[in-house]
C-alpha positions in Angstrom: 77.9 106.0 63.9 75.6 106.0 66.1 73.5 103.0 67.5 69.6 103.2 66.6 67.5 104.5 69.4 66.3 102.1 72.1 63.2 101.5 73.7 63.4 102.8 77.3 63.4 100.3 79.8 60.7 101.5 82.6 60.3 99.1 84.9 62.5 97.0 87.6 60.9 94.3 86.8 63.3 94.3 83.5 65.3 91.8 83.3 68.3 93.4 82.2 67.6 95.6 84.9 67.8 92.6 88.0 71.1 91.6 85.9 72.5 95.1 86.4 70.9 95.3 90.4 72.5 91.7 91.0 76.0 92.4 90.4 75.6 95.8 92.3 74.6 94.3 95.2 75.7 90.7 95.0 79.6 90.4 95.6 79.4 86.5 95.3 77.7 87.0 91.7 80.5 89.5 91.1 83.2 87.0 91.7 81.2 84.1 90.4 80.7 86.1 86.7 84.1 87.9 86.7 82.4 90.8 86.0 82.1 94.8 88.0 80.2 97.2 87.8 81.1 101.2 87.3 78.9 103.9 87.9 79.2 108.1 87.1 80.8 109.2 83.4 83.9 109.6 85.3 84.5 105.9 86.1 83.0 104.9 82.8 85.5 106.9 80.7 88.6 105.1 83.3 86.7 102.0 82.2 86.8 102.4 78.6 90.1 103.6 79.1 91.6 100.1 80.8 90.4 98.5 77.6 88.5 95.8 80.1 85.8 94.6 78.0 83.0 96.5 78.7 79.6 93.9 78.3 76.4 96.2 78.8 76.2 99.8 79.3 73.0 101.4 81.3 72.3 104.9 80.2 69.7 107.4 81.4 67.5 109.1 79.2 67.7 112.5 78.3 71.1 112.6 78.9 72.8 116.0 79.0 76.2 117.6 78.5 79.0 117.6 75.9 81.0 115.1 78.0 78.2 112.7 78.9 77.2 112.4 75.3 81.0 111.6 74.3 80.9 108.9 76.5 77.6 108.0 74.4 79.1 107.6 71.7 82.4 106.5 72.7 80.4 103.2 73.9 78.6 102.6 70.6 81.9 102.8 68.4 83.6 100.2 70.3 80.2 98.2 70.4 79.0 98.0 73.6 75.5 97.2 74.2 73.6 100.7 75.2 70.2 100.1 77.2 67.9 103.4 77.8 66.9 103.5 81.0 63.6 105.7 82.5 65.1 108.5 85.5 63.0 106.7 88.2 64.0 103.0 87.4 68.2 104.6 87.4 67.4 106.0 90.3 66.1 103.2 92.2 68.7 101.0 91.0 72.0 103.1 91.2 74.1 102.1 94.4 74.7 105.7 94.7 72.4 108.2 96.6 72.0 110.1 93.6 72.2 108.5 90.0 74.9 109.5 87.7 73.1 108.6 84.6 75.5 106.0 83.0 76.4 102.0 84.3 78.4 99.5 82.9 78.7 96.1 83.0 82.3 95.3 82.7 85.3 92.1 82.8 86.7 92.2 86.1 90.5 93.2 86.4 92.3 90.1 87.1 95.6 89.3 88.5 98.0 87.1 89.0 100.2 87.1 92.6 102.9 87.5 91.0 101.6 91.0 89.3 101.9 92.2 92.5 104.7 90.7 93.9 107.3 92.3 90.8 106.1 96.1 92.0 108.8 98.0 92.9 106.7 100.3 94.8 105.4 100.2 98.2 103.3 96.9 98.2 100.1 97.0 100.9 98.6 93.9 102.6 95.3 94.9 104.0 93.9 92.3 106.8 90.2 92.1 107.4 89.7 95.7 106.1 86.0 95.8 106.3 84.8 99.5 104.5 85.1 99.3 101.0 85.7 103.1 101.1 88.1 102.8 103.0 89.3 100.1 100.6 89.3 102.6 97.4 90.8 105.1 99.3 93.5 103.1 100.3 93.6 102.1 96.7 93.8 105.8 95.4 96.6 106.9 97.5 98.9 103.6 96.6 98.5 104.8 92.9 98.8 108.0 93.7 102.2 107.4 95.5 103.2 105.4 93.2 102.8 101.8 95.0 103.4 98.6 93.9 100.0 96.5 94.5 97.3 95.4 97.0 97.5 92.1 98.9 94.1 91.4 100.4 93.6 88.4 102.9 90.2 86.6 102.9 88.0 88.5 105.0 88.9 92.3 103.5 86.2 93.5 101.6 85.9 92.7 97.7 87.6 95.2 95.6 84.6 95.0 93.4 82.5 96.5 95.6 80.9 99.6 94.1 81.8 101.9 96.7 84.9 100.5 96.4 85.6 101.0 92.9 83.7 104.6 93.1 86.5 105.6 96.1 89.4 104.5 94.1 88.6 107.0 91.3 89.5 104.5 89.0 93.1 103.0 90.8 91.8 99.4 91.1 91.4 99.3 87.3 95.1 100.1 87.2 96.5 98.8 90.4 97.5 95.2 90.8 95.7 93.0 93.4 95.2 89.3 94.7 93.9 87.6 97.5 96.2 85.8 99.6 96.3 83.3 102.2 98.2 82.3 105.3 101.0 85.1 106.9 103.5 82.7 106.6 104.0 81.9 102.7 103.2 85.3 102.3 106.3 86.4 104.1 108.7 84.1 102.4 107.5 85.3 98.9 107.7 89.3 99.5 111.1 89.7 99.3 111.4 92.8 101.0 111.1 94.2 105.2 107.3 94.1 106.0 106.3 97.0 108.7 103.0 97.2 110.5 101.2 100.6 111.9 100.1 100.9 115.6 99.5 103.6 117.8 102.8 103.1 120.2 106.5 101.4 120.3 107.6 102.3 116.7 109.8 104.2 114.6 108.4 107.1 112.8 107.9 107.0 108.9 111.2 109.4 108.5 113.6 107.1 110.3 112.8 104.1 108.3 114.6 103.6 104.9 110.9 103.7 102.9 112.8 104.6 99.6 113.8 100.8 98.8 110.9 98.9 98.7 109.3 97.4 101.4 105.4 96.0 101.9 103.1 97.9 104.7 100.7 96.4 107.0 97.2 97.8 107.0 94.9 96.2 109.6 91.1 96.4 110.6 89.5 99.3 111.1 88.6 98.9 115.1 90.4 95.5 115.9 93.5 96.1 114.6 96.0 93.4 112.8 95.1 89.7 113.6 98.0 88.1 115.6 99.1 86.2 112.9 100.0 89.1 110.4 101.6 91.4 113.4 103.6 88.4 114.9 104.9 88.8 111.2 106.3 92.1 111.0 109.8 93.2 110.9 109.3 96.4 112.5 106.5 98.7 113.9 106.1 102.3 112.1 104.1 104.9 114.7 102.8 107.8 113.5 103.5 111.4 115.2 100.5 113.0 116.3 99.1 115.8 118.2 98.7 115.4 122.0 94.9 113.9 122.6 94.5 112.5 119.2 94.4 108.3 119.9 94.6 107.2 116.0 94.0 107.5 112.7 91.8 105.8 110.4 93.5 102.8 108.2 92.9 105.2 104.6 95.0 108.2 106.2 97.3 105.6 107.8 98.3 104.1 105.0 98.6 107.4 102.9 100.8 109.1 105.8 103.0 106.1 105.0 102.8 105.9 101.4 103.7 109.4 100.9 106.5 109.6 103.3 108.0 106.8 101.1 107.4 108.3 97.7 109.6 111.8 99.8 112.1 109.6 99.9 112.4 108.0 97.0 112.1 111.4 95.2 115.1 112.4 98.0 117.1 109.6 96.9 116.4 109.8 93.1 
């Protein structure tokens, strides 16, 4: 059944409204609450799908299209909250360039290290990655390649960054991730060889056994890995490229890598 018809909420000054533009922008409120937020029917329906509890959900008015309006109603059968909101007050709060009509409020994901650790898939540790697109992306192609979990040290970006979540199309609802600390106790927990990318001095991706498992190094987008995680490593992996070409970013880095090891496990299988 669906839920009555609301009044539309016009003005910014709402204050359901600054709860929805507070959690969009502010990461500290994010962690502080528990709570993310998704944007776009796409992420919503990946949301409702995690069976994360879902608190408020921000809806344009005159919403259009046989799959938008599933979603609708989708939201009020398992309950959730459903705010109208006017076209101009959506589109001055959405975190998007263009508002995708639909924003919920939802229970962060949470994790334990030990989630992580059990994956039997390739596991990443990302140091002082600093673009949370690059942060989805990286995301995305661990799910997508079948990887085991995210490792993130204290100054990478927080997963529950919008543009984060947005890039991931949906893998950091499914993925297991936790913050970690030092290199050290990290590296006597993982259980497995851990490699590290750079430019020069290592094997490529193909010589390396990447069918059993083994955790990947992803560093900062223009500095690199911090001496502490590098000193770390058990190996170096370089990836061929053409003459002239100096690097590639830390997303397409760590999906070379990724995918090279789900070759070989499907080799090996």
């Amino acid at each position: 059944m669906m839920a009555p018809e609301a009044e539309v909420i016009k003005s910014l000054s709402n204050s359901r409204i600054k709860y929805l533009r507070k959690y969009l922008a502010d990461g500290k409120a994010r962690r502080r609450d528990g709570v993310w937020v998704a944007e776009g029917v796409r992420l919503a329906e990946e949301v409702l799908a995690s069976g994360l509890t879902i608190h408020e959900a921000f809806i344009v008015e005159g919403w259009e299209g046989e799959r938008s309006l599933e979603l609708e109603r989708a939201l009020a059968e398992r309950g959730v909250k459903l705010l109208k909101v006017s076209r101009g007050v959506m589109s001055q709060t959405s975190d998007t360039v263009t508002s995708q009509g639909v924003a919920l409020v939802f229970q962060a994901p949470r994790h334990e290290l030990d989630d992580v650790f059990k994956g039997v898939g390739p596991l990443l540790i990302l140091d002082r990655i600093r673009d949370p697109g690059n942060l989805g992306t990286i995301a995305r192609s661990a799910a997508a390649s079948g990887g085991g979990g995210l490792l993130l040290t204290p100054e990478t970006v927080d997963p529950g960054n919008p543009k984060a979540l947005r890039s991931s199309a949906g893998a950091l609802l499914k993925l297991p991730f936790a913050r970690i600390g030092d290199a050290t106790s990290v590296k006597k927990s993982l259980g497995r060889p851990l490699y590290a990318t750079s430019g020069v001095g290592g094997k490529f991706p193909e010589a390396l056994d990447l069918a059993s498992p083994f955790a990947l190094l992803i560093g900062h987008e223009a500095q690199g890995l911090s001496p502490e995680w590098l000193d770390s490593a058990d190996g170096l992996i370089t990836i061929p490229m053409a003459a002239g070409v100096e690097s590639l970013n830390a997303a397409t880095a760590a999906a070379v890598v990724l995918f090279e090891a789900a070759r070989q496990r499907r080799q090996k299988a």
